[in-house]
Backbone as XML, in Angstrom:
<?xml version="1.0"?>
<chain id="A" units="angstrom">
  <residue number="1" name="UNK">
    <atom name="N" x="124.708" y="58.635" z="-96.290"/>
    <atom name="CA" x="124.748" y="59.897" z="-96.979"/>
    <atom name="C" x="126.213" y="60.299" z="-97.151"/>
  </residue>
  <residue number="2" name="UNK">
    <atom name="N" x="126.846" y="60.282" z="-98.469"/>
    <atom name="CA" x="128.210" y="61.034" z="-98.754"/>
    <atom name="C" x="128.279" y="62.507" z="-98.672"/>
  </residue>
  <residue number="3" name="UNK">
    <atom name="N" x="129.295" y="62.805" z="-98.304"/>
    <atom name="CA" x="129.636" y="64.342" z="-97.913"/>
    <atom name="C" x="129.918" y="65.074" z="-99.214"/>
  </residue>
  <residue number="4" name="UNK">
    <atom name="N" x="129.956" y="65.832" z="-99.722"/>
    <atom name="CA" x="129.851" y="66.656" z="-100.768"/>
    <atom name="C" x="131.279" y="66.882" z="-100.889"/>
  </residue>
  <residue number="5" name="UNK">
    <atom name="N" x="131.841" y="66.903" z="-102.219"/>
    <atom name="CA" x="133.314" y="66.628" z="-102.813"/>
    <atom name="C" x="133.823" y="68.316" z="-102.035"/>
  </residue>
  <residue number="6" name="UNK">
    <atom name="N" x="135.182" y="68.383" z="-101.342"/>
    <atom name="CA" x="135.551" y="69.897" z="-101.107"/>
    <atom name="C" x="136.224" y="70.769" z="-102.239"/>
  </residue>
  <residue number="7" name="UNK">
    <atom name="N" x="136.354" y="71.892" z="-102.251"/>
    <atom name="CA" x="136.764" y="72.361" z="-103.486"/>
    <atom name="C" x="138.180" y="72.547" z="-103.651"/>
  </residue>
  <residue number="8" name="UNK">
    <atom name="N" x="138.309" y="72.447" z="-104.616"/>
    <atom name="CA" x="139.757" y="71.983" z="-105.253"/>
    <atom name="C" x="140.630" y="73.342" z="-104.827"/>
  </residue>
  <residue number="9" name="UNK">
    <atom name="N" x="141.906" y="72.838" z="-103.885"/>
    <atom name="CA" x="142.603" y="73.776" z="-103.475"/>
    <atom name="C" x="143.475" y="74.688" z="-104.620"/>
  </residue>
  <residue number="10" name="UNK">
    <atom name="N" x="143.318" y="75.725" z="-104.179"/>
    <atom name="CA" x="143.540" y="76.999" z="-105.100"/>
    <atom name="C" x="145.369" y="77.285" z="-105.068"/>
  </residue>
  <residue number="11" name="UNK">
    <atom name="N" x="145.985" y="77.329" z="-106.373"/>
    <atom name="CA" x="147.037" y="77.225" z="-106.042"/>
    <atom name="C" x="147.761" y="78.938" z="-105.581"/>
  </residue>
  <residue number="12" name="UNK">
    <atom name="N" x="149.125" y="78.732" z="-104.757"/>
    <atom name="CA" x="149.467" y="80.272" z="-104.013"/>
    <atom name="C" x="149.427" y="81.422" z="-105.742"/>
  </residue>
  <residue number="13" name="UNK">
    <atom name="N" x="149.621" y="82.441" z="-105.203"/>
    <atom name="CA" x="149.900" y="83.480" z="-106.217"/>
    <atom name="C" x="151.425" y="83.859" z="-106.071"/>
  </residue>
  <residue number="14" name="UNK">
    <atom name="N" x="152.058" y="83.425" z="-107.212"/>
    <atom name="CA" x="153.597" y="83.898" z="-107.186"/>
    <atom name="C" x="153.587" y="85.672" z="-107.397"/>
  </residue>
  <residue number="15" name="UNK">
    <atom name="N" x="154.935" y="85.798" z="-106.942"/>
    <atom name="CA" x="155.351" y="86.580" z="-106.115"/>
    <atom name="C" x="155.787" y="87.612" z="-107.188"/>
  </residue>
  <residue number="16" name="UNK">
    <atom name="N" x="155.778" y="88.898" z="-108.048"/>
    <atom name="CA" x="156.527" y="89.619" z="-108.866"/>
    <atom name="C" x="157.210" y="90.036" z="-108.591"/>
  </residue>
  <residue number="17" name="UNK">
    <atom name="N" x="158.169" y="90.036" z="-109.449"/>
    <atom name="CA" x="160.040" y="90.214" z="-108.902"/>
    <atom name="C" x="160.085" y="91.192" z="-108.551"/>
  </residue>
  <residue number="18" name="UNK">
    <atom name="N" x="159.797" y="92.647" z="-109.042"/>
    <atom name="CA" x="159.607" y="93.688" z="-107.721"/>
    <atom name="C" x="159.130" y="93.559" z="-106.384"/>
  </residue>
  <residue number="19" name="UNK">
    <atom name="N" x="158.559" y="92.356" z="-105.944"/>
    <atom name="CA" x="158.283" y="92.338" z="-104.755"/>
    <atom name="C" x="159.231" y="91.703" z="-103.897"/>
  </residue>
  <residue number="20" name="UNK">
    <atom name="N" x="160.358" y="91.294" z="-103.993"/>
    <atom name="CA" x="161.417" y="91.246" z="-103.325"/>
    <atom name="C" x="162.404" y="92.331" z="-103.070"/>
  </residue>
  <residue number="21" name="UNK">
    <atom name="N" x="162.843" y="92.379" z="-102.496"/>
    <atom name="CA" x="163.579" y="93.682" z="-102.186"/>
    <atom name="C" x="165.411" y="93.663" z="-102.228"/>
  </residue>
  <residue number="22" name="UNK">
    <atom name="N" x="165.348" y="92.426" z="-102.537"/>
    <atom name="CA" x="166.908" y="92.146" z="-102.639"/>
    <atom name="C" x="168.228" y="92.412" z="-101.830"/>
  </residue>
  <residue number="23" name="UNK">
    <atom name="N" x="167.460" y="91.974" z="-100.645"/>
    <atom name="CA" x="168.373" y="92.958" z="-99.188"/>
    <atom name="C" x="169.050" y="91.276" z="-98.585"/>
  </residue>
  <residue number="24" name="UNK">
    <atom name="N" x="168.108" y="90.468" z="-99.214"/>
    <atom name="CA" x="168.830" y="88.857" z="-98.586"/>
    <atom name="C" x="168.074" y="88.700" z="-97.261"/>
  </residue>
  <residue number="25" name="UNK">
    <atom name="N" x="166.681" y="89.122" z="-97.420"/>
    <atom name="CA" x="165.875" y="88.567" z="-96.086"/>
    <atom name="C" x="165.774" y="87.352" z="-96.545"/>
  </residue>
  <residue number="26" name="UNK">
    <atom name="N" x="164.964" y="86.605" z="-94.965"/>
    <atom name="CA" x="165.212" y="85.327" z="-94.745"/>
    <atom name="C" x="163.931" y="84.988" z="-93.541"/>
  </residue>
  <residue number="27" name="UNK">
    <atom name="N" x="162.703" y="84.787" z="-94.696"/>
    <atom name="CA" x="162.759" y="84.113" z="-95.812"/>
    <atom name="C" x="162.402" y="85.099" z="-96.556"/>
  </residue>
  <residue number="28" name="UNK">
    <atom name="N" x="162.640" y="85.461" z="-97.605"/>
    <atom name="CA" x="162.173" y="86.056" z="-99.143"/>
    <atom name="C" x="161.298" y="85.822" z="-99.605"/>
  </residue>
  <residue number="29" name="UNK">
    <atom name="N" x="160.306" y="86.573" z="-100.206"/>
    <atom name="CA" x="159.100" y="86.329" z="-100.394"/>
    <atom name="C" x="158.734" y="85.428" z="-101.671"/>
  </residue>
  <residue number="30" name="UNK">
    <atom name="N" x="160.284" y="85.335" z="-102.490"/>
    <atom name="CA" x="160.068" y="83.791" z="-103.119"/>
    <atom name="C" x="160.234" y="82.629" z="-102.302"/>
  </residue>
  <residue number="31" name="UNK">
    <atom name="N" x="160.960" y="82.470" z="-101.174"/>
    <atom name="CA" x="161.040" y="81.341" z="-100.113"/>
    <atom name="C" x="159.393" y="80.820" z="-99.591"/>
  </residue>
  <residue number="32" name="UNK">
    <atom name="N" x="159.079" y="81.682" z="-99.511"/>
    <atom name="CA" x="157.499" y="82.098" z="-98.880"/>
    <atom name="C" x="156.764" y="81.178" z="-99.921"/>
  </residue>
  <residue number="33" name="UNK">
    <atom name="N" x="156.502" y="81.488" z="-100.969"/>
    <atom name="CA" x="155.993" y="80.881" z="-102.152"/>
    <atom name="C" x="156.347" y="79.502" z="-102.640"/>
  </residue>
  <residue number="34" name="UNK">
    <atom name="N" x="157.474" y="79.410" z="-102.698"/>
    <atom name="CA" x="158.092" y="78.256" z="-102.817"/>
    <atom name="C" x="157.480" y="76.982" z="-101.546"/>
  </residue>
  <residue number="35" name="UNK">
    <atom name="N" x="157.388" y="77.523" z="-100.650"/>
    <atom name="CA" x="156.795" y="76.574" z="-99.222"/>
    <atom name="C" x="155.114" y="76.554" z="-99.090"/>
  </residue>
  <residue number="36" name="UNK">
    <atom name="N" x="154.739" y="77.142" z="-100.131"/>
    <atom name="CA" x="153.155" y="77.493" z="-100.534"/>
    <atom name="C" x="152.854" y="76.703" z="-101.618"/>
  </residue>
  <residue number="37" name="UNK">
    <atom name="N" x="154.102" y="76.606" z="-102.100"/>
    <atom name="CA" x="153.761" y="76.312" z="-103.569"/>
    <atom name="C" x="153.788" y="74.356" z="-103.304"/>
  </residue>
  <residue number="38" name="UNK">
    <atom name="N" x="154.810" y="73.933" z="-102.520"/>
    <atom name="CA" x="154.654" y="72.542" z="-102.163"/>
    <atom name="C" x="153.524" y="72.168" z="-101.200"/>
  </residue>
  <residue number="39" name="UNK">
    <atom name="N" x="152.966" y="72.907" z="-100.712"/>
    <atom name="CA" x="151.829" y="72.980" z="-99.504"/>
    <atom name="C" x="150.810" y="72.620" z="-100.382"/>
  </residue>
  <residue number="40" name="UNK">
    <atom name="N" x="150.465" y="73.677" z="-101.269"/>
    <atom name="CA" x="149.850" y="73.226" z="-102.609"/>
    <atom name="C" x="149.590" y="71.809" z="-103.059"/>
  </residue>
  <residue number="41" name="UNK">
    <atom name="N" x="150.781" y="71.565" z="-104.042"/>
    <atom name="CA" x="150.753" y="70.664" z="-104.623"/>
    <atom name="C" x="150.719" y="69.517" z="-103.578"/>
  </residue>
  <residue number="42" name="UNK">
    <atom name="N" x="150.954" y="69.556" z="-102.064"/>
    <atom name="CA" x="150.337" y="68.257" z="-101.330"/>
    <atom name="C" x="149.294" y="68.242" z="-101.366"/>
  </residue>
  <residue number="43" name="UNK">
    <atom name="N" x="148.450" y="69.408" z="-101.531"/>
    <atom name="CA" x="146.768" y="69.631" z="-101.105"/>
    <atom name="C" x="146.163" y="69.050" z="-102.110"/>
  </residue>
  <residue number="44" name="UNK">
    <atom name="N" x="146.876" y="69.584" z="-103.566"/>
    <atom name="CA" x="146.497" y="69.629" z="-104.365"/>
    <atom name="C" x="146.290" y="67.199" z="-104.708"/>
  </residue>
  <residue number="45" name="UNK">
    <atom name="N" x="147.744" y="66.703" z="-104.749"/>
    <atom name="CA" x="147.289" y="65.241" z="-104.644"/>
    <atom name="C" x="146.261" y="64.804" z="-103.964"/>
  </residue>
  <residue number="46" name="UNK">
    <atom name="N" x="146.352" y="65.321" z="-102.694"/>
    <atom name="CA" x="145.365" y="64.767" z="-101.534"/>
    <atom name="C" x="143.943" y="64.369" z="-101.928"/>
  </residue>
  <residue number="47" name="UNK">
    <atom name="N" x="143.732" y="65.763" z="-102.830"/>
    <atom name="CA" x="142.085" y="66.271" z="-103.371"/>
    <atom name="C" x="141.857" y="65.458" z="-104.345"/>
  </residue>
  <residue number="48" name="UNK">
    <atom name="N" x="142.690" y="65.314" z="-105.451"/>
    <atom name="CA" x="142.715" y="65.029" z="-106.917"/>
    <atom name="C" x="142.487" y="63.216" z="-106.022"/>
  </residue>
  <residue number="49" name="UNK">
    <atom name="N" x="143.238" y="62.712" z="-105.344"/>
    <atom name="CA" x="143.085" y="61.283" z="-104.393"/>
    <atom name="C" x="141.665" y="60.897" z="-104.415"/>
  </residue>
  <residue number="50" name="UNK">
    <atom name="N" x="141.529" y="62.035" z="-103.481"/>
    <atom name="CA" x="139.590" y="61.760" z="-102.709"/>
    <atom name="C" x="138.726" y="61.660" z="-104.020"/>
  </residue>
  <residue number="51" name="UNK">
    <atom name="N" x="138.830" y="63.121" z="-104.656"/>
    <atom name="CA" x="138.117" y="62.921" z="-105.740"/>
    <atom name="C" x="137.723" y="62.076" z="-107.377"/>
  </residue>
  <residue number="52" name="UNK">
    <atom name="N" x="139.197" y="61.136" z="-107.453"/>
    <atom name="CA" x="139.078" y="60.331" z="-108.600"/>
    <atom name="C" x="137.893" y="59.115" z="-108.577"/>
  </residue>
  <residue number="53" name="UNK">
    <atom name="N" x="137.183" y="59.182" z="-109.384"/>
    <atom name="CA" x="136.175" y="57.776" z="-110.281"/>
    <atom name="C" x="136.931" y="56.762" z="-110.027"/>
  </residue>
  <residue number="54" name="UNK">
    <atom name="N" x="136.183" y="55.965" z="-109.089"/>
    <atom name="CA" x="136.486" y="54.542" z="-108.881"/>
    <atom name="C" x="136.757" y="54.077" z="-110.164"/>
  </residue>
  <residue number="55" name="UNK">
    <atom name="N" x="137.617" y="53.143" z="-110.213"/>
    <atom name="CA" x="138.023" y="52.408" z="-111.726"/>
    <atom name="C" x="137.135" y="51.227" z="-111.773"/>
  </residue>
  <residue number="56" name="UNK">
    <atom name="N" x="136.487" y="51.155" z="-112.954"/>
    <atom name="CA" x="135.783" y="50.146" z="-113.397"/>
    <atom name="C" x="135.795" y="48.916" z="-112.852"/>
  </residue>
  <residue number="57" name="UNK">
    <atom name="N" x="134.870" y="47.924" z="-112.748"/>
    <atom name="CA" x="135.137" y="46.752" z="-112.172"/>
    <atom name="C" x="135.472" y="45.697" z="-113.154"/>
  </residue>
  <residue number="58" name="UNK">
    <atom name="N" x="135.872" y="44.983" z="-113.474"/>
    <atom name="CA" x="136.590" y="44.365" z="-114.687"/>
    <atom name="C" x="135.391" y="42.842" z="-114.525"/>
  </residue>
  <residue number="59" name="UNK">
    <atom name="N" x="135.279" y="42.344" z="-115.593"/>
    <atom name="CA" x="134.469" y="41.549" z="-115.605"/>
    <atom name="C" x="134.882" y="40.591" z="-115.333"/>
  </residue>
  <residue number="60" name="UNK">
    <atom name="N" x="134.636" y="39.261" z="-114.439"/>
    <atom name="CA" x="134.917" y="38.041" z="-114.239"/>
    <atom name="C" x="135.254" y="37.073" z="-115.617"/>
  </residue>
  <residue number="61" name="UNK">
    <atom name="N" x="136.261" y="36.338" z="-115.541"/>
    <atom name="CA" x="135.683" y="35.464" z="-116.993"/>
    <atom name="C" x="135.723" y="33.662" z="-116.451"/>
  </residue>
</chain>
């Protein structure tokens, strides 16, 4: 019995430039995003990995 495909990781919500405050914290809530945003896109290969259609089997000749 195969396990049921998981759902495709949701990417972060960037950040609107009013929501920084421009004081030079550390991390900044684009820093924040930015480390979400590659977290992501690892999740995101990982899934797209598991989930691709075996490639055809090519015919003998």
């Amino acid at each position: 019995m195969s396990t049921p495909p998981a759902n495709r990781p949701a990417p972060p919500v960037q950040p609107e430039p009013e929501d920084c405050c421009r004081s030079g914290c550390t991390p900044c809530v684009f820093d924040l995003y930015d480390e979400a945003l590659e977290r992501y896109q690892q999740a995101l290969a990982i899934w797209e990995a598991a989930e691709a259609p075996p490639l055809p089997s090519r015919p003998s000749s």
